[in-house]
Backbone bond lengths (Angstrom), bond angles and torsions (degrees), N, CA, C in turn:
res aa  C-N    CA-C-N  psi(-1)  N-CA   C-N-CA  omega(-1)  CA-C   N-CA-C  phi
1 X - - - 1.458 - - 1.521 111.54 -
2 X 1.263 98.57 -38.58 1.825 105.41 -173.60 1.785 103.22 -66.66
3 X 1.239 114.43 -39.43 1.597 129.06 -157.27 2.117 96.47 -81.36
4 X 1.410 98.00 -24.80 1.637 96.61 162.19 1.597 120.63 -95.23
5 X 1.144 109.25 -11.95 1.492 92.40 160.89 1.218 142.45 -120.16
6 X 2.004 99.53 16.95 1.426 119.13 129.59 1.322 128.86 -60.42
7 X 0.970 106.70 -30.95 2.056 106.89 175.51 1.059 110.46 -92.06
8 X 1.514 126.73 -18.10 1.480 119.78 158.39 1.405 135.69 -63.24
9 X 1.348 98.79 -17.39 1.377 109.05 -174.66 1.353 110.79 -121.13
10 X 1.420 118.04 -25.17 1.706 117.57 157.25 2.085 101.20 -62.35
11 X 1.228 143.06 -19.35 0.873 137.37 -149.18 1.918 76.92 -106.64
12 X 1.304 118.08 -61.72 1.919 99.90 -179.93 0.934 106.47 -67.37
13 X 1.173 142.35 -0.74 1.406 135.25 163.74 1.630 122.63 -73.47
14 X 1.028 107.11 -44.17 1.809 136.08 148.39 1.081 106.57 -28.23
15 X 1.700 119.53 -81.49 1.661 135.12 -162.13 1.451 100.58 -65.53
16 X 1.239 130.22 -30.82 1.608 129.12 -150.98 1.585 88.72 -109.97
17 X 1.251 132.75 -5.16 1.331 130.02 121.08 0.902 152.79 0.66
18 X 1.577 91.34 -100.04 1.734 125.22 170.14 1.080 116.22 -58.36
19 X 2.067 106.91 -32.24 1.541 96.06 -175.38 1.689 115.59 -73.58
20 X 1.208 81.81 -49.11 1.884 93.64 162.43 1.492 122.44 -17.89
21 X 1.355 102.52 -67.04 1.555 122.40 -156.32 1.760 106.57 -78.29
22 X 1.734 100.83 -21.94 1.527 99.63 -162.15 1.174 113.45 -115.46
23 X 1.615 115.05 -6.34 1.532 129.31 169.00 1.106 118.78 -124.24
24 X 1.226 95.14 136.97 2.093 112.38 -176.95 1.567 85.59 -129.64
25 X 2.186 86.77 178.08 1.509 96.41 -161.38 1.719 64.31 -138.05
26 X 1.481 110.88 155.41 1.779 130.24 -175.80 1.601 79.77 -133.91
27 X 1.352 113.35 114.50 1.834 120.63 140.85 1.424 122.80 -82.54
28 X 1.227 97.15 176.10 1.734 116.11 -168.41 1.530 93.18 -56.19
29 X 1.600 124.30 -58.60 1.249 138.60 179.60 1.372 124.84 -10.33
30 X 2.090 101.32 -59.38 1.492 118.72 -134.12 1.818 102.22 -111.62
31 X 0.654 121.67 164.06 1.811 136.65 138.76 1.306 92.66 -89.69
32 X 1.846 101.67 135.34 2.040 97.69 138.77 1.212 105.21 -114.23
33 X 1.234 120.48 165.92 1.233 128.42 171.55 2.011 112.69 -150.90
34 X 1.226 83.72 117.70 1.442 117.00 -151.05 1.528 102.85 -70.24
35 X 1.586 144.33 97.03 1.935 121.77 171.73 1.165 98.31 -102.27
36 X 1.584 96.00 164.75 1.607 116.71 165.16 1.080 104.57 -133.26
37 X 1.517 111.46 122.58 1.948 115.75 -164.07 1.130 103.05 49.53
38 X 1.874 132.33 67.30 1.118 98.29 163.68 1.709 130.10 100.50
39 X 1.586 106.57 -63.92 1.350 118.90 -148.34 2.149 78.75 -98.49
40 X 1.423 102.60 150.20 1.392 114.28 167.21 1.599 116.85 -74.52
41 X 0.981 100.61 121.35 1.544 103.02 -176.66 1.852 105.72 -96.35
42 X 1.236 104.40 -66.03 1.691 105.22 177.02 1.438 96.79 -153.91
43 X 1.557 97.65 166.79 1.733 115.98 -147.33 1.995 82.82 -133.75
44 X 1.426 97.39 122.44 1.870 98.11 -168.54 1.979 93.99 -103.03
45 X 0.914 104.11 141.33 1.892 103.73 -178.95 1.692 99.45 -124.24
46 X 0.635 129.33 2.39 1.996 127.66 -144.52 2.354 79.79 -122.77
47 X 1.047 116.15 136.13 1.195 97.16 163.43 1.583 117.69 -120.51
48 X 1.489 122.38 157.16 1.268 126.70 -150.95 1.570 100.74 151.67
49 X 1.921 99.18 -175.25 1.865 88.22 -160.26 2.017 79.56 -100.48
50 X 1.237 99.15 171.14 1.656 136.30 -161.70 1.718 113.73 -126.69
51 X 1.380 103.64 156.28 1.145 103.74 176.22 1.434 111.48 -145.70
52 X 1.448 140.83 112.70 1.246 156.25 -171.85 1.379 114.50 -119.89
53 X 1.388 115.95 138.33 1.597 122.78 162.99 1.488 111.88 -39.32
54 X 1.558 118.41 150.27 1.673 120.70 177.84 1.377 119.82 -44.44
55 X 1.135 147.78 171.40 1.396 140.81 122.98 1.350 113.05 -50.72
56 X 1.512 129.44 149.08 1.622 87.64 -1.79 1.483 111.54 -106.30
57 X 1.091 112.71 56.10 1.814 126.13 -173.91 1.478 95.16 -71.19
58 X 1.854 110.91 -58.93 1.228 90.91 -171.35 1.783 96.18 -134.19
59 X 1.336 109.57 155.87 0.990 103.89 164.96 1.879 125.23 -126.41
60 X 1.415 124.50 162.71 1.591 98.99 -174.78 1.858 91.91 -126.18
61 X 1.680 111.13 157.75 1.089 103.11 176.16 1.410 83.50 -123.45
62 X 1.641 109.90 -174.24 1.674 113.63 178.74 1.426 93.23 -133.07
63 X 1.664 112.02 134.75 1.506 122.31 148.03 1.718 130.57 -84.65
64 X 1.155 100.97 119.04 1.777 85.68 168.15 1.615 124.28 -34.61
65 X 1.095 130.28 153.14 1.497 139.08 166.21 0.870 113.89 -129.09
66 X 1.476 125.36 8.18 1.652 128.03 165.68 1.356 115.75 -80.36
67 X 1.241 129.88 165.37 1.237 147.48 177.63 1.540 121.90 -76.91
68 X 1.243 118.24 89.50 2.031 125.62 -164.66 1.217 107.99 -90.21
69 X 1.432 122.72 137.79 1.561 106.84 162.24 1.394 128.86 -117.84
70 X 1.022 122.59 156.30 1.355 111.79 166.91 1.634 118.54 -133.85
71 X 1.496 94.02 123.60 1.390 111.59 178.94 1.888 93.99 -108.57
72 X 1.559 96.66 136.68 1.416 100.65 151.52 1.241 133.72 -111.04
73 X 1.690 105.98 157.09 1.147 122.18 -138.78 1.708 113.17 -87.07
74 X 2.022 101.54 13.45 1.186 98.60 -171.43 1.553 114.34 -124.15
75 X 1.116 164.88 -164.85 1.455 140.79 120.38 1.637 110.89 -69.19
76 X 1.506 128.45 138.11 1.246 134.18 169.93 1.998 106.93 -85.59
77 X 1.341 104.54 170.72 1.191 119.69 167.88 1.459 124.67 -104.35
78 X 0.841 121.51 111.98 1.945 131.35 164.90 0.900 130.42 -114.29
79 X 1.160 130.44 133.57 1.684 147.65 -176.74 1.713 94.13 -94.36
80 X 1.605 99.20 127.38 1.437 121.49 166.46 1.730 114.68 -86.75
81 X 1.386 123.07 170.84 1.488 109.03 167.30 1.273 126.79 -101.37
82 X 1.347 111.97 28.16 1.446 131.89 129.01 1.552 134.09 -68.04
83 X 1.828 108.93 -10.90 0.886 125.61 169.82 1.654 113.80 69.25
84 X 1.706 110.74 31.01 1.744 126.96 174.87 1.040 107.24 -120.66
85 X 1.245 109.54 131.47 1.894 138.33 179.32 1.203 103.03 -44.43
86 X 1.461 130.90 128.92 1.659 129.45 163.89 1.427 94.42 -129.85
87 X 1.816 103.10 143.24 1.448 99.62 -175.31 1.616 87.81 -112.92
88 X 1.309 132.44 143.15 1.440 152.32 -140.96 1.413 104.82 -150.34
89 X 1.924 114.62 122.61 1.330 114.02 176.79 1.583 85.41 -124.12
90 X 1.465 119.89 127.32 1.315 149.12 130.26 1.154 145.16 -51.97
91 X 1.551 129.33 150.33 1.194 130.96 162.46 1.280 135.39 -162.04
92 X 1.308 142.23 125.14 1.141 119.25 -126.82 1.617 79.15 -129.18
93 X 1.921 119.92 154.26 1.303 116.69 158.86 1.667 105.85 -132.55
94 X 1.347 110.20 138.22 1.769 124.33 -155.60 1.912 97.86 -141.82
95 X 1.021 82.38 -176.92 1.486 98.96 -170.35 1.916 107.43 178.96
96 X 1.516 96.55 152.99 1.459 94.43 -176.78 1.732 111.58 -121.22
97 X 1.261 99.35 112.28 1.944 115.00 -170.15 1.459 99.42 -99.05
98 X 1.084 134.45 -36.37 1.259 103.71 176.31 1.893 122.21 -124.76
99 X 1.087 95.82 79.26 1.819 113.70 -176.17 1.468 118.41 -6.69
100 X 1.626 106.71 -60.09 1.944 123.12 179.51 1.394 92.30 -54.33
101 X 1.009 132.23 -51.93 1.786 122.98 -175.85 1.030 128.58 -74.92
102 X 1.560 103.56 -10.10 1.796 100.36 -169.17 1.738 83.33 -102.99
103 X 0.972 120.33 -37.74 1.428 118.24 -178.76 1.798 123.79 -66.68
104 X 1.470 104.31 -21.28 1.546 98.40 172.08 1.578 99.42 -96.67
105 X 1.394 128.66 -22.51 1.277 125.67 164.37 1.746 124.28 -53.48
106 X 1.062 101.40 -48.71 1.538 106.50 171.91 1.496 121.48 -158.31
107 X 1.747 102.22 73.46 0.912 109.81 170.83 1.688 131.39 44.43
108 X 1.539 124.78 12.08 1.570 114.14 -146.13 1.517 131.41 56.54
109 X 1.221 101.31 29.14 1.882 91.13 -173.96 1.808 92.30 -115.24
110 X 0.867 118.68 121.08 1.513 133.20 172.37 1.138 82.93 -44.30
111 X 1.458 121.92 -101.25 1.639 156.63 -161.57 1.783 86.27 -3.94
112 X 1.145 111.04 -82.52 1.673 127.26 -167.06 1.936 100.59 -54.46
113 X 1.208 118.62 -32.07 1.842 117.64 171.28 1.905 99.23 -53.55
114 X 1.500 96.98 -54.27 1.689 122.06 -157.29 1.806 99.25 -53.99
115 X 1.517 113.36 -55.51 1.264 128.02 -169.02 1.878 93.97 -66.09
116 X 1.336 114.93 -51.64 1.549 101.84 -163.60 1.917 96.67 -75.66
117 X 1.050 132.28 -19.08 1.040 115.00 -179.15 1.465 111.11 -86.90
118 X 1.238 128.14 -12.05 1.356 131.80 166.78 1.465 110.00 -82.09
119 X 1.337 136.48 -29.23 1.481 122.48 135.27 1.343 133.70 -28.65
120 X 1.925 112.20 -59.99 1.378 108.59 163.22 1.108 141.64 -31.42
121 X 1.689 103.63 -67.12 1.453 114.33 151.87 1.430 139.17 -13.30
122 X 1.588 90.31 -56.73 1.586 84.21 -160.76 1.794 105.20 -103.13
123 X 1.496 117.22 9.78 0.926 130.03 172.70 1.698 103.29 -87.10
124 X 1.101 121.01 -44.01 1.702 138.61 174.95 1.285 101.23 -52.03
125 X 1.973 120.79 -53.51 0.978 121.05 177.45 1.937 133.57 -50.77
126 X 1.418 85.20 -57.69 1.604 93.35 167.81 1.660 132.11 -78.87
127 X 1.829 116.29 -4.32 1.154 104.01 139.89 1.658 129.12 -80.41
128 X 1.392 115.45 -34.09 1.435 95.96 173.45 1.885 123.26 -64.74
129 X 1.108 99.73 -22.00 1.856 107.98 -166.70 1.459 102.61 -83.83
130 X 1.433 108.84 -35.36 1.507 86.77 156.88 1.494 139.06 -82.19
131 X 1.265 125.37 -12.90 1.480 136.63 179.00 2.387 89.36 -70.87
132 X 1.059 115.79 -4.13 1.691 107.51 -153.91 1.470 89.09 -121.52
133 X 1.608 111.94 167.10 1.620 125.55 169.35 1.549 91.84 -111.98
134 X 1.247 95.09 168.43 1.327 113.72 169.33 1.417 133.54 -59.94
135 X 1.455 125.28 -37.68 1.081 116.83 115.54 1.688 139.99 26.29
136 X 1.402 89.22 -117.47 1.447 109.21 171.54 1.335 123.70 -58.12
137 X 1.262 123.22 -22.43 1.491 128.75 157.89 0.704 128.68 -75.37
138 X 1.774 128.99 -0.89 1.195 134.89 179.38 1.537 114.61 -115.86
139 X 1.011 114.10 -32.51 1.627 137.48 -179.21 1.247 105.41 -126.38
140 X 1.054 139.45 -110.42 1.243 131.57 -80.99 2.146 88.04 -127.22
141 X 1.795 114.66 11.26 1.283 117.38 166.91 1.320 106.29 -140.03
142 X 1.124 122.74 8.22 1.639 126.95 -161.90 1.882 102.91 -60.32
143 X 0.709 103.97 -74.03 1.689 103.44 156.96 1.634 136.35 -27.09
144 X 1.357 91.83 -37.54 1.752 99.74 161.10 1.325 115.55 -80.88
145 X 1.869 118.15 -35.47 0.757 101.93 -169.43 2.046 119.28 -64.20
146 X 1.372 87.09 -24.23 1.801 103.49 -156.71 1.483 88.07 -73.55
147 X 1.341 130.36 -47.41 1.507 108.13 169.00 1.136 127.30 -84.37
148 X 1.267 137.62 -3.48 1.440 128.49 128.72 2.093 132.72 -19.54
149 X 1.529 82.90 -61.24 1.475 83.99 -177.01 1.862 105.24 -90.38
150 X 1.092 126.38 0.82 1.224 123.36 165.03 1.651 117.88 -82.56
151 X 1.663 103.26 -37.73 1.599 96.48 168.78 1.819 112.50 -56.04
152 X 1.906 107.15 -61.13 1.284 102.67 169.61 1.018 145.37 -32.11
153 X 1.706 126.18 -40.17 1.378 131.92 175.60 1.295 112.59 -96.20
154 X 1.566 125.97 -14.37 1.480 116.02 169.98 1.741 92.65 -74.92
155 X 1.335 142.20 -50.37 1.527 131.80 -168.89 1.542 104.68 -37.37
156 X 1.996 98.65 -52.39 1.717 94.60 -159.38 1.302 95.28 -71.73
157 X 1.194 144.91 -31.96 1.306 140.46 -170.95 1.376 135.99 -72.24
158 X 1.452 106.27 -12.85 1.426 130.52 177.63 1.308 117.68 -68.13
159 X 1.460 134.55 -25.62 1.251 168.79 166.48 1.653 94.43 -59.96
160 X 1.117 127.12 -55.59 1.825 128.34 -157.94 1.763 107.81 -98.75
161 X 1.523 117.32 4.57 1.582 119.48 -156.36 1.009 148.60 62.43
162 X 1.483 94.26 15.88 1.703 103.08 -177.57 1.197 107.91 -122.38
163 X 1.555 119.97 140.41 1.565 119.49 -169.08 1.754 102.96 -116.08
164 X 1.078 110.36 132.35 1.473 133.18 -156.22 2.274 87.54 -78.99
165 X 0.769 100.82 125.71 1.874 106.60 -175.80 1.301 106.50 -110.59
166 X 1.271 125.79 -36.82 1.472 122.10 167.05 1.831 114.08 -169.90
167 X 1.439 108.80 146.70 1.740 119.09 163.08 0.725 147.63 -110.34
168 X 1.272 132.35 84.39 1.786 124.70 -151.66 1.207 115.46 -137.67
169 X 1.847 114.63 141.13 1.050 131.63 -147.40 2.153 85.17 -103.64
170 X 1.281 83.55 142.81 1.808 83.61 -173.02 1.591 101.45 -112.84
171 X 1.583 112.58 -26.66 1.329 109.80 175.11 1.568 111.67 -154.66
172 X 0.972 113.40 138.52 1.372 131.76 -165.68 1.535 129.22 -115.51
173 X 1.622 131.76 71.36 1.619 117.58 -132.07 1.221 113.33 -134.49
174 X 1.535 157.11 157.87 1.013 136.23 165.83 1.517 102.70 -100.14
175 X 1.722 92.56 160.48 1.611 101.13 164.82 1.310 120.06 -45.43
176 X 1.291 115.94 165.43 1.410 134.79 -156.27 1.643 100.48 -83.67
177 X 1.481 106.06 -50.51 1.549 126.76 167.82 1.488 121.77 -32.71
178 X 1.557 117.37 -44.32 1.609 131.84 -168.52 1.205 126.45 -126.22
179 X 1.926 106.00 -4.42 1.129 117.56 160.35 1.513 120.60 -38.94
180 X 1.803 117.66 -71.58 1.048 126.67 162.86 1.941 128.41 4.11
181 X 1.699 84.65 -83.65 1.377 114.59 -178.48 1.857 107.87 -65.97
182 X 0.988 105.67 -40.34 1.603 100.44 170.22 1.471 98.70 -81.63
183 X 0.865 162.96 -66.70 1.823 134.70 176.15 1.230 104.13 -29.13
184 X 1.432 119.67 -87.55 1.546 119.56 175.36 1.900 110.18 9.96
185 X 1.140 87.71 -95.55 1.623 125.56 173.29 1.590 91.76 -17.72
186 X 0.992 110.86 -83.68 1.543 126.02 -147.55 1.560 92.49 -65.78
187 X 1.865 127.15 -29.49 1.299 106.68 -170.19 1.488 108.19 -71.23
188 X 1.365 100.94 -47.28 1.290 126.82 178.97 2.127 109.65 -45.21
189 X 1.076 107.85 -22.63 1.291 101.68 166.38 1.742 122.07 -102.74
190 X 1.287 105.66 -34.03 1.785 105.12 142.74 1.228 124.61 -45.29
191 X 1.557 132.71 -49.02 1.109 124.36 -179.22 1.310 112.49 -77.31
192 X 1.566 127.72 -19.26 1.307 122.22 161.15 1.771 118.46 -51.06
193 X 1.335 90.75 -61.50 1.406 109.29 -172.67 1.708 116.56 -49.89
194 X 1.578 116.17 -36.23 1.041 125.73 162.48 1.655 126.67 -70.96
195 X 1.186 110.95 -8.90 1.612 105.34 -175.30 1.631 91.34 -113.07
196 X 1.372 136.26 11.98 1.183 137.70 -164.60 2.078 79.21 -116.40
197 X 1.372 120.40 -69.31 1.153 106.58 163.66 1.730 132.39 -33.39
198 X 1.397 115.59 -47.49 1.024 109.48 173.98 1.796 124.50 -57.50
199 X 1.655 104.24 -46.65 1.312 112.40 166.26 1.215 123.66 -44.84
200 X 1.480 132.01 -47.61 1.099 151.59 159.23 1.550 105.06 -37.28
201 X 1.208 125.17 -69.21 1.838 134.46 176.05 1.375 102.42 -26.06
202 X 1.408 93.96 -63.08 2.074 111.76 -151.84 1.648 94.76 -68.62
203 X 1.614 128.64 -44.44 1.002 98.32 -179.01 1.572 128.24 -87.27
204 X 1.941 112.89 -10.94 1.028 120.14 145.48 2.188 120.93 -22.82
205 X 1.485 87.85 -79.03 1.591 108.68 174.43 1.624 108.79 -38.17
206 X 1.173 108.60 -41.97 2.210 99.39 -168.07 1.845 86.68 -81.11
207 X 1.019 106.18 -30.75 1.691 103.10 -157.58 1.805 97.98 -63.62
208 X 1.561 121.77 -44.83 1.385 125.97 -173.50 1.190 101.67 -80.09
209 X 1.813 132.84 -23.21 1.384 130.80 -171.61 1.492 106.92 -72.42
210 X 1.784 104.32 -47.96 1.781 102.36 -178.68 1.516 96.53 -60.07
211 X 1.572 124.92 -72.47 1.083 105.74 -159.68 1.835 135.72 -55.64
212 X 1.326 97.95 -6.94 1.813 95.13 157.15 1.292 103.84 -85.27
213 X 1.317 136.69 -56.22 1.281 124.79 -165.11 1.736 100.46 -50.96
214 X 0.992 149.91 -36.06 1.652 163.39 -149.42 1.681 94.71 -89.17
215 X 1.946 106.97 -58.67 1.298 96.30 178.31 1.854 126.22 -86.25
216 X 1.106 98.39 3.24 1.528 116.19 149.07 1.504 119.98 -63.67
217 X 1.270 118.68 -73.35 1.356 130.12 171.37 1.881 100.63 -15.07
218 X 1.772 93.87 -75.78 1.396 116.73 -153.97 2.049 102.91 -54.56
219 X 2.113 101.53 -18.56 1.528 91.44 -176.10 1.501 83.05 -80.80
220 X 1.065 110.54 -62.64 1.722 95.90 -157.12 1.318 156.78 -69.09
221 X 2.297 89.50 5.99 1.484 103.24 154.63 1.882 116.82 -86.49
222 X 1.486 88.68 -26.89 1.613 98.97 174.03 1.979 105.09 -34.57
223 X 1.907 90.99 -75.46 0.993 96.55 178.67 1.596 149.26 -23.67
224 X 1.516 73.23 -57.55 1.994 105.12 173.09 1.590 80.00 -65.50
225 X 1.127 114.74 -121.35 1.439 100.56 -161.41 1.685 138.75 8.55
226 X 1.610 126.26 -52.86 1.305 121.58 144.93 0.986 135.44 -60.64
227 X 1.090 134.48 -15.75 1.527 153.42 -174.24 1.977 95.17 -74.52
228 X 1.363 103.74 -67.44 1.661 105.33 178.55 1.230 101.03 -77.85
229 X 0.927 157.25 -1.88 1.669 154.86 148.67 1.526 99.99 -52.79
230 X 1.521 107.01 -76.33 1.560 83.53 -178.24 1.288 141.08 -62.37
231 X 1.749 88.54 -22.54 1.757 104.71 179.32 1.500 114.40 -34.93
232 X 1.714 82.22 -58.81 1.765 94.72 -173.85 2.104 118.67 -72.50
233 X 1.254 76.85 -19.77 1.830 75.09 163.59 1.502 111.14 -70.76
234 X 1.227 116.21 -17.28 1.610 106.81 -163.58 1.489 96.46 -120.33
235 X 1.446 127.69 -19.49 1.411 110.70 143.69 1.277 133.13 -42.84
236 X 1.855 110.91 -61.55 1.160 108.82 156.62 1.577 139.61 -28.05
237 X 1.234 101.18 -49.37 1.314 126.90 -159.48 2.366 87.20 -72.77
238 X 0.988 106.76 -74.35 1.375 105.94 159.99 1.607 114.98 -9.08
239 X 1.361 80.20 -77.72 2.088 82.26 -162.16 1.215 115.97 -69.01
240 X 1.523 119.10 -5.61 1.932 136.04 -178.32 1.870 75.19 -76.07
241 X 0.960 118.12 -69.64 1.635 119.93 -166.20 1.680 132.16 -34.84
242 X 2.173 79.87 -51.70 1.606 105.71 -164.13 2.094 90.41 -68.23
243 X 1.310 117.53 -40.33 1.242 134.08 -168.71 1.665 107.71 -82.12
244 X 1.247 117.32 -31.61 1.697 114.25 149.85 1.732 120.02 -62.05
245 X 1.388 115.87 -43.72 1.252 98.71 175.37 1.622 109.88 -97.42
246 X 1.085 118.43 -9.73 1.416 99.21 164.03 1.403 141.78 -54.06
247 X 1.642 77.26 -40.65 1.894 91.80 -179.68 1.490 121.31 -90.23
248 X 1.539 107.21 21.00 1.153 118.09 157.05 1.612 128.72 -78.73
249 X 1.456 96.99 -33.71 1.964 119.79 170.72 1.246 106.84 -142.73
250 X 0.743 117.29 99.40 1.871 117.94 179.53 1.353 103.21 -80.42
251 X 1.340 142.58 -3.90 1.305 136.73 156.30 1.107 112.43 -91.94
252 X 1.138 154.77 13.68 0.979 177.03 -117.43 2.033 117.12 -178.43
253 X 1.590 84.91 -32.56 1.775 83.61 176.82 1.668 102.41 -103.22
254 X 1.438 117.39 -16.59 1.501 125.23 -179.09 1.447 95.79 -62.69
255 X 1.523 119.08 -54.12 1.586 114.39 -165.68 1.605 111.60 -83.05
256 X 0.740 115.38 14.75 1.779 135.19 -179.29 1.487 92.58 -99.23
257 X 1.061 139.16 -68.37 1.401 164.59 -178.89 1.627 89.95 -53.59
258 X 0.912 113.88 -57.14 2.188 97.36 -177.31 1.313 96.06 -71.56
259 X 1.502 120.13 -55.05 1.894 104.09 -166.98 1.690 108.57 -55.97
260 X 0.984 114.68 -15.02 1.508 126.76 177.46 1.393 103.18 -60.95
261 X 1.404 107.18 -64.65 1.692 132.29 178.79 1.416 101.07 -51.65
262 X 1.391 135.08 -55.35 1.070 130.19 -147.27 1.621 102.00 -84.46
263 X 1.458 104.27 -44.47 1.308 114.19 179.08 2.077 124.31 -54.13
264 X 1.472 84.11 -34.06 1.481 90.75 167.15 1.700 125.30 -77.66
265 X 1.398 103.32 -19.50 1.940 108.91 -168.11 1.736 91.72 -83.68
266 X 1.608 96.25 -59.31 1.771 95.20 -171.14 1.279 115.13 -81.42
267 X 1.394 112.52 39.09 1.896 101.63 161.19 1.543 117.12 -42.12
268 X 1.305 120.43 -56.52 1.527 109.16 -175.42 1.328 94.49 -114.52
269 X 1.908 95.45 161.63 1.690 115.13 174.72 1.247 115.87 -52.79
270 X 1.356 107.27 -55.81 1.684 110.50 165.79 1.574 136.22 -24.01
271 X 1.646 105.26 -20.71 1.858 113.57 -151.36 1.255 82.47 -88.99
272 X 1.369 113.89 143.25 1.305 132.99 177.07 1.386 117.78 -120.76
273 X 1.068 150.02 164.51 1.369 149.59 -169.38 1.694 117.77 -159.33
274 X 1.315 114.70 108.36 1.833 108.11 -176.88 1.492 100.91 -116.52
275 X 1.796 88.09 105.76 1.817 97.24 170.85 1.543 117.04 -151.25
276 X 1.101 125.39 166.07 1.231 134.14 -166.63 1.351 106.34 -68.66
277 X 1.360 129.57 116.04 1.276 133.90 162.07 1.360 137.62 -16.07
278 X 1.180 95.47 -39.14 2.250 123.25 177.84 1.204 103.71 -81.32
279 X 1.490 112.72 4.67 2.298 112.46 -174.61 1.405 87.25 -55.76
280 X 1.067 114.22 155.67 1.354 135.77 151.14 1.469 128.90 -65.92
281 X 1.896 99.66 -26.40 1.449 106.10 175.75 1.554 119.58 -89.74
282 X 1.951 97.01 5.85 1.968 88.09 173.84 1.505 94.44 -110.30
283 X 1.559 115.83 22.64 1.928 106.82 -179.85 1.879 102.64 -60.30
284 X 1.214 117.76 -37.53 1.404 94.11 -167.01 1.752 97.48 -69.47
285 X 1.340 124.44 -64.82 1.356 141.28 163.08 1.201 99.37 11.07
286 X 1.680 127.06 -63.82 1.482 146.61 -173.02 1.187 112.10 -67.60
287 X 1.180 127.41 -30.62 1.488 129.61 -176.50 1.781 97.36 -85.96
288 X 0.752 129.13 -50.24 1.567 130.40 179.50 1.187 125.24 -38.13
289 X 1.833 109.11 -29.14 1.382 117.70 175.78 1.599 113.33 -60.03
């Protein structure tokens, strides 16, 4: 009895084994990739449970399939082709798509993927930063540059199974040494640029000032000009009148013509006048008495 329920239990000991040894489970996460002696037999992508020969016939390891990054933890040095120090913080985001390649490339060891792709990088880095000024690496290409070195290091990287997902520069700075002198510089060419604008304004400003004052001029001789246009139409127009009713009574327009006279000499009390009594210009005057 005893000798059967040693073999009963050496026998689940057996099965719970086999199950062990001959079934795996693949998540959403992982690659497995399955050897025998060593050598790659097949690479599983689909996840779900598996079935492999015992150990140690075969064995399976798992790769991540998530997306890793690596930022380093330092600023690097680059020479621009201005030939000025920029200190540069990076970061790179990767992932590994095809397992058989990343695994005869480096053995499965992340660490050794991480180090050669941080070579890429910074090899990508210092050909684009030198073809650029400072400048343009800071403004006004920074964006070219980052897909620049992402086309470059996804090419070299395509070769090892890992596909380059993104490159981005997080800070972009000069040495401490030339900082200074490049502010300087740069204010000093703003403040150029701004007093060249201003010049520009002021003679803008006289140029729109004459020409209103000019098209002023042109209203207010215009004006003047119509103004005595009509004047004289309505002078005219007057003396067609004064000369219609005159020549209706001309004694009548003669004594119109002195109160006219008279009205103009004696504007004020003060006006005095020394003339011979017999004038002709005090005949109405004389009749009044």
């Amino acid at each position: 009895m005893n000798q059967r329920i040693v073999s009963i239990v050496i026998g689940l000991f057996a099965i719970i084994y086999l199950l062990t040894s001959t079934l795996f489970v693949v998540d959403q996460r992982h690659f497995a990739v399955v050897f025998a002696f060593g050598e790659i037999k097949r690479v599983i992508e689909e996840p779900g449970l598996n079935i492999k020969l015992p150990s140690p016939l075969q064995n399976v390891q798992f790769f991540d399939r998530r997306i890793m990054t690596i930022d380093n933890p330092e600023a690097e040095r680059f020479i621009t082709s201005e030939k000025k120090n920029l200190l540069v913080d990076s970061f790179v985001k990767w992932r590994i798509v095809e397992p058989r390649k990343f695994f005869i490339s480096f053995k499965g060891d992340e660490r050794l993927a991480q180090d050669r792709l941080s070579q890429l990088v910074k090899s990508a880095l210092n050909e684009e930063f030198t073809k650029r000024t400072v400048r343009e690496l800071i403004s006004e290409q920074r964006e070219q540059v980052m897909q620049g070195i992402k086309k470059k290091v996804a090419d070299d990287s395509a070769d090892i199974g890992i596909e380059i997902v993104d490159v981005r520069l997080k800070r972009v700075d000069l040495l401490a040494e030339i900082s200074d002198s490049v502010y300087r510089r740069m204010e000093a060419e703003r403040k150029r640029v701004a007093n060249e604008l201003r010049s520009t304004g002021a003679a803008e400003s006289e140029k729109i000032r004459a020409d209103a004052e000019r098209q002023r001029d042109i209203i207010l001789a215009e004006a003047y000009r119509e103004a005595q246009k009509i004047k004289g139409q309505g002078d005219a127009r007057a003396n067609a009148i004064y000369s219609e009713a005159f020549g209706r009574d001309a004694q009548f327009a003669e004594f119109y013509r002195s109160l006219e006279a008279y009205r103009g000499t004696f504007k004020d009390k003060k006006d005095m006048m020394v003339m011979d009594s017999s004038s002709d210009f005090l005949r109405f005057l004389k009749k009044s008495k």
